[in-house]
N, C-alpha and C positions, 0 to 999 in steps of 0.2 A: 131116252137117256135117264140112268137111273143115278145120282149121286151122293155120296154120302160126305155131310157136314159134319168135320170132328174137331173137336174143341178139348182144351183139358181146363176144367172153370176152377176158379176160386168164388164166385160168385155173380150174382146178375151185372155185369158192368158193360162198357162198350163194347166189346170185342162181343160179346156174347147179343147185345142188341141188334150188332151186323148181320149175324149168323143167322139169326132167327127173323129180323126183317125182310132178308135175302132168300130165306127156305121162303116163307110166306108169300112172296112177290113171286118166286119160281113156279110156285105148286098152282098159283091163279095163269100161269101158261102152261099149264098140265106137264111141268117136268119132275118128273117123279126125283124125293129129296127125305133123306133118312136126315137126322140130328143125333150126331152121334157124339155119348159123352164119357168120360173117365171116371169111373166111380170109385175113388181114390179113399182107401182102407183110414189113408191118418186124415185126411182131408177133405170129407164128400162134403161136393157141390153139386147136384146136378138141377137148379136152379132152371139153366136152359131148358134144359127136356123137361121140363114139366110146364114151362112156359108154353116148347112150341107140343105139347101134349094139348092143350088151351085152346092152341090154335086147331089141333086137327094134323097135325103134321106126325109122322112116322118118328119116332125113336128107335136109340138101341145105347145101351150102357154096357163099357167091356169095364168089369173089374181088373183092379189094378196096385198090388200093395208094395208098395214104392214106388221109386223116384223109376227101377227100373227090375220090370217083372215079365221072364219071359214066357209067363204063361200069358200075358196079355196079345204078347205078338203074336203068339198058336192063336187065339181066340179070334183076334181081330182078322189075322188071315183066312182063318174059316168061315167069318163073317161076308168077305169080299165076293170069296167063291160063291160060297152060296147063297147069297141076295143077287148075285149077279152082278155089284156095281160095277158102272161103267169109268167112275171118276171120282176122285177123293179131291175133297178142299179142305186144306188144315187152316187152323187159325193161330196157333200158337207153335212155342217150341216143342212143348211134348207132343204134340199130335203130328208135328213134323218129324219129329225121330221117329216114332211108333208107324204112322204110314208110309213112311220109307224102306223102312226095312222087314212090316209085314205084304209091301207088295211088290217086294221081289222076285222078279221073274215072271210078273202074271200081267204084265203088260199094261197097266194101267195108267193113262192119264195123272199127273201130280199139280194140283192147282194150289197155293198157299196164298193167303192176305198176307201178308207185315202190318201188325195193325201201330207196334211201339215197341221196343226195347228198353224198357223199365227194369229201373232195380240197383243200386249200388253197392248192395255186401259182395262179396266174394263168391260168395254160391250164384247169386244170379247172372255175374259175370259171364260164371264158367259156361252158366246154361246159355245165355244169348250169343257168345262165342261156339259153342256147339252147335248152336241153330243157323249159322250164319256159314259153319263147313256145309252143312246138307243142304241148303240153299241152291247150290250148282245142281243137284242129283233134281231138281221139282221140272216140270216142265213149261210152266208161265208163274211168273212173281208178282203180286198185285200190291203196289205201295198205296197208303188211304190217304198221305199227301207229299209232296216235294222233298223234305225232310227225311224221309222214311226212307222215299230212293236214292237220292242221293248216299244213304248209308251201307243201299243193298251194293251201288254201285263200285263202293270203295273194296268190293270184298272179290271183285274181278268177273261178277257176274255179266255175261252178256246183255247189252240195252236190249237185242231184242228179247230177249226172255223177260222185262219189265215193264209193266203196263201202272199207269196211277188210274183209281177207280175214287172216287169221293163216297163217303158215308151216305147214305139213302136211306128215308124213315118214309112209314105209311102216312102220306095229310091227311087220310079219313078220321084217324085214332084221335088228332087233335083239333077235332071241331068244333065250332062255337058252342055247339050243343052244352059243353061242359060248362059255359057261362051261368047255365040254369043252376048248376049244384055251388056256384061257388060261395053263396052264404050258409050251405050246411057244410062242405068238407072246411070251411073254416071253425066253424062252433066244435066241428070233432077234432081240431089238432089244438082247438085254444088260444084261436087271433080272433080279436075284436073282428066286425070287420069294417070299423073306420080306421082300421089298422092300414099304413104302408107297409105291406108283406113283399121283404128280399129275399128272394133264396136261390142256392146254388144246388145241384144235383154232381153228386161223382160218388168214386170211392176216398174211404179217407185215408190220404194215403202223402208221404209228404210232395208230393209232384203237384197236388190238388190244387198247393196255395192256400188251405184252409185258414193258416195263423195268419196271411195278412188278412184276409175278409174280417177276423174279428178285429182286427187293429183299425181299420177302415171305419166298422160296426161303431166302434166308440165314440170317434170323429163326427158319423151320420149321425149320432146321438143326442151330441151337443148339440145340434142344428137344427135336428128333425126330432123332436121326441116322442112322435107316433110312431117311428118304425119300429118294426119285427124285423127279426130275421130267422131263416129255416134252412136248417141244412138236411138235405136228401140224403142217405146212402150209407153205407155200413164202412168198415173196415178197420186197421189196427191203430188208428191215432184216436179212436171214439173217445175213450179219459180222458186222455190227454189235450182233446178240442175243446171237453168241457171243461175242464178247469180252469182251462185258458176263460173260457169266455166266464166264468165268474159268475154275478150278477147282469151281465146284458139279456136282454128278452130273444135268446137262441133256441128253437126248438130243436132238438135231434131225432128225426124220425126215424132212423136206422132203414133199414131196405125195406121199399114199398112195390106194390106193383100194380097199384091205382096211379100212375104218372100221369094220365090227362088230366084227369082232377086235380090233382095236387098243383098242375101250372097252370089250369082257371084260376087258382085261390091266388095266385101270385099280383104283383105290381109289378115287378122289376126282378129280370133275372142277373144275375149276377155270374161268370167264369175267370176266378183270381187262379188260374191253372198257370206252372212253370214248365208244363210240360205235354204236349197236344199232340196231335194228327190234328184229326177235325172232327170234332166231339159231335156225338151222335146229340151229349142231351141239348146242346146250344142248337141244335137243327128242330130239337122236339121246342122246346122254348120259339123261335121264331114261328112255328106251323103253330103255335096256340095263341099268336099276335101278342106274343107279351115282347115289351122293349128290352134288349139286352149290355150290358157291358162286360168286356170279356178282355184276356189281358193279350197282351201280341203276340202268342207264340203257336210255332207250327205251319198249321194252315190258314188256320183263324182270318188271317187279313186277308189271305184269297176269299170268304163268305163275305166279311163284313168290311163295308166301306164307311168309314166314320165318321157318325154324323147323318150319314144317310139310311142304312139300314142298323145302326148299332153303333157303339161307342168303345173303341179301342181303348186300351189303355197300357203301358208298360208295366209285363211281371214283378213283382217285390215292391212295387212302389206304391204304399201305402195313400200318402196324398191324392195321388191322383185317380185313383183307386175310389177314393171316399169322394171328392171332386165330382167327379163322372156320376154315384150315384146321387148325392145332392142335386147336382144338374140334373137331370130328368125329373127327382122325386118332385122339382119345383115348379117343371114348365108340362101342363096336360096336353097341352097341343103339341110340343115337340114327340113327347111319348106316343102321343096317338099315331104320327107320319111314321118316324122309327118302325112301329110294329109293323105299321100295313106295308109299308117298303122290306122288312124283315121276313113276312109273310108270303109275300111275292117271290122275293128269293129262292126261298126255299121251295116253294111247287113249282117254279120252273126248272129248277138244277141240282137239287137234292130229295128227289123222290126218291122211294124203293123201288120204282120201276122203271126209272132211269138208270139206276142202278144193277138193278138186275137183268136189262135189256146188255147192260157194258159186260157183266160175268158171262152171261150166255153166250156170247160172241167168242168170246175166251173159251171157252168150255169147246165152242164148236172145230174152233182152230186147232187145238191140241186134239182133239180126239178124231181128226179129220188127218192127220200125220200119218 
């Protein structure tokens, strides 16, 4: 089975950590797996492909200048024939237009994630409404949590053409191993390290919840005046985060691609998100036995039981927010159960290779029609 993974990126964020966990986990059962990206004339991201370049995995990049360019469909169709793929999995809306309609007539297999329907201007309306007619035309639909289907489902798609798959990360990536570096990758970001180091990983984006974390941050401050706090990750609120936070000790690392390390150096992970699936990084945070608080939405309360493995808390609500991490920052023995119960979790039900054993079955179904 040869398959080809397309994506149209704006940068390394979840959808793109799926893609490339999932190529990674396929190719260790020798299914042959292209990473295929849009190299977008006003917009290049190809981030991905050069990740799973990293890994050893096959690429291909079809240029693409706009929103809608029919030389990409020529391109991309010549690419199916002639690689031979057997089956295409899109991950987003443009890569669902575009393999729609350059594999007409050529029999192919259509497998698509729904990873999130993000966006509230007008233009991204239009596009998630676009993406949600072609919907019917794919041949299996893969929601990454309850939420996600539920929304495929309002749109009169068949239940059986809908399967939920959970986010799947490699545990190797995040081994204790990285415990060894975490007094140098601290000296190179600029946290003490009798520092209590918070941080959250995303894009910044207003879904993230970034502005209550620093509202929260102030709070912890009063209370706690060792901690740090770090924010992972790039995107269009970056000014706008820091100003916000002022004078608080906020580091902004912008986009990294040392994440094990970076969640050794951690204390206490932090997800103030309004708006989820089931976040791949809160999965990398558990598999590096750091303790979590994360806010309820999505899937989230299906991973975490709280209290037990992680501490819930409700979106936009500041107090409890800051609550929840004073609570851990004060009890080491609570923190210490949390992670190793958080730990556990995640390598029995959110591997990559639990994950990728559920796509292959998928895969095997539709192209067995």
């Amino acid at each position: 089975m040869n398959i080809l993974q397309l994506i149209s990126s704006g940068g390394f964020f979840g959808a793109e950590n799926v893609l490339l966990e999932l190529s990674k986990a396929l190719k260790r059962r020798n299914v042959e797996t292209v990473v295929g990206v849009f190299n977008n004339k006003y917009n290049p991201h190809t981030e991905v492909a050069e990740e799973a370049e990293r890994h050893n995995l096959k690429t291909a990049a079809f240029q693409c200048n706009g929103r809608f360019d029919p030389r990409t469909l020529i391109t991309l169709r010549s690419f199916l024939k002639h690689n031979r793929i057997d089956l295409i999995h899109t991950h987003n809306y443009k890569s669902n237009f575009y393999a729609f309609f350059a594999s007409l007539g050529l029999n192919l297999p259509l497998v698509t994630t729904c990873h999130n329907w993000l966006g509230a201007s007008a233009k991204m309306r239009f596009y998630n409404a676009l993406d949600k007619s072609l919907l019917s035309g794919f041949d299996r639909l893969v929601a990454v949590s309850d939420r996600v289907k539920d929304e495929i489902m309002l749109h009169g798609i068949p239940m059986s053409k809908v399967s939920i798959i959970s986010n799947g990360i490699d545990i190797t990536r995040f081994a204790s191993r990285w415990q060894d570096d975490r007094a140098k990758i601290r000296k190179d970001i600029g946290v003490p390290i009798d520092s209590e180091l918070i941080g959250t990983v995303g894009r910044l984006t207003e879904e993230k919840g970034h502005s209550f974390l620093l509202e929260a941050a102030r709070i912890v401050r009063q209370h706690y005046p060792k901690a740090m706090f770090i924010i992972i990750g790039d995107g269009p609120l970056m000014e706008k985060l820091k100003k916000e936070a002022g004078k608080l000790p906020f580091i902004f690392t912008g986009f990294r691609n040392d994440m094990p390390g970076l969640y050794s150096a951690l204390d206490l992970f932090v997800l103030p998100s309004l708006n989820e699936g089931l976040p791949m990084v809160l999965l990398e945070a558990m598999a590096s036995h750091k303790p979590v608080v994360a806010t309820k939405v999505g899937d989230v309360p299906k991973l975490i039981c709280s209290g037990q493995n992680g501490l819930l808390v409700e979106p936009a609500n500041v107090k409890s927010l800051a609550d929840a991490l004073l609570y851990l920052s004060a009890d080491d023995k609570k923190r210490c159960l949390i992670a190793q119960e958080g730990y556990r979790t995640v390598l029995k039900h959110f591997s990559s290779k639990v994950m990728a054993d559920r796509y292959l079955k998928i895969y095997r179904e539709v192209s067995d029609k």
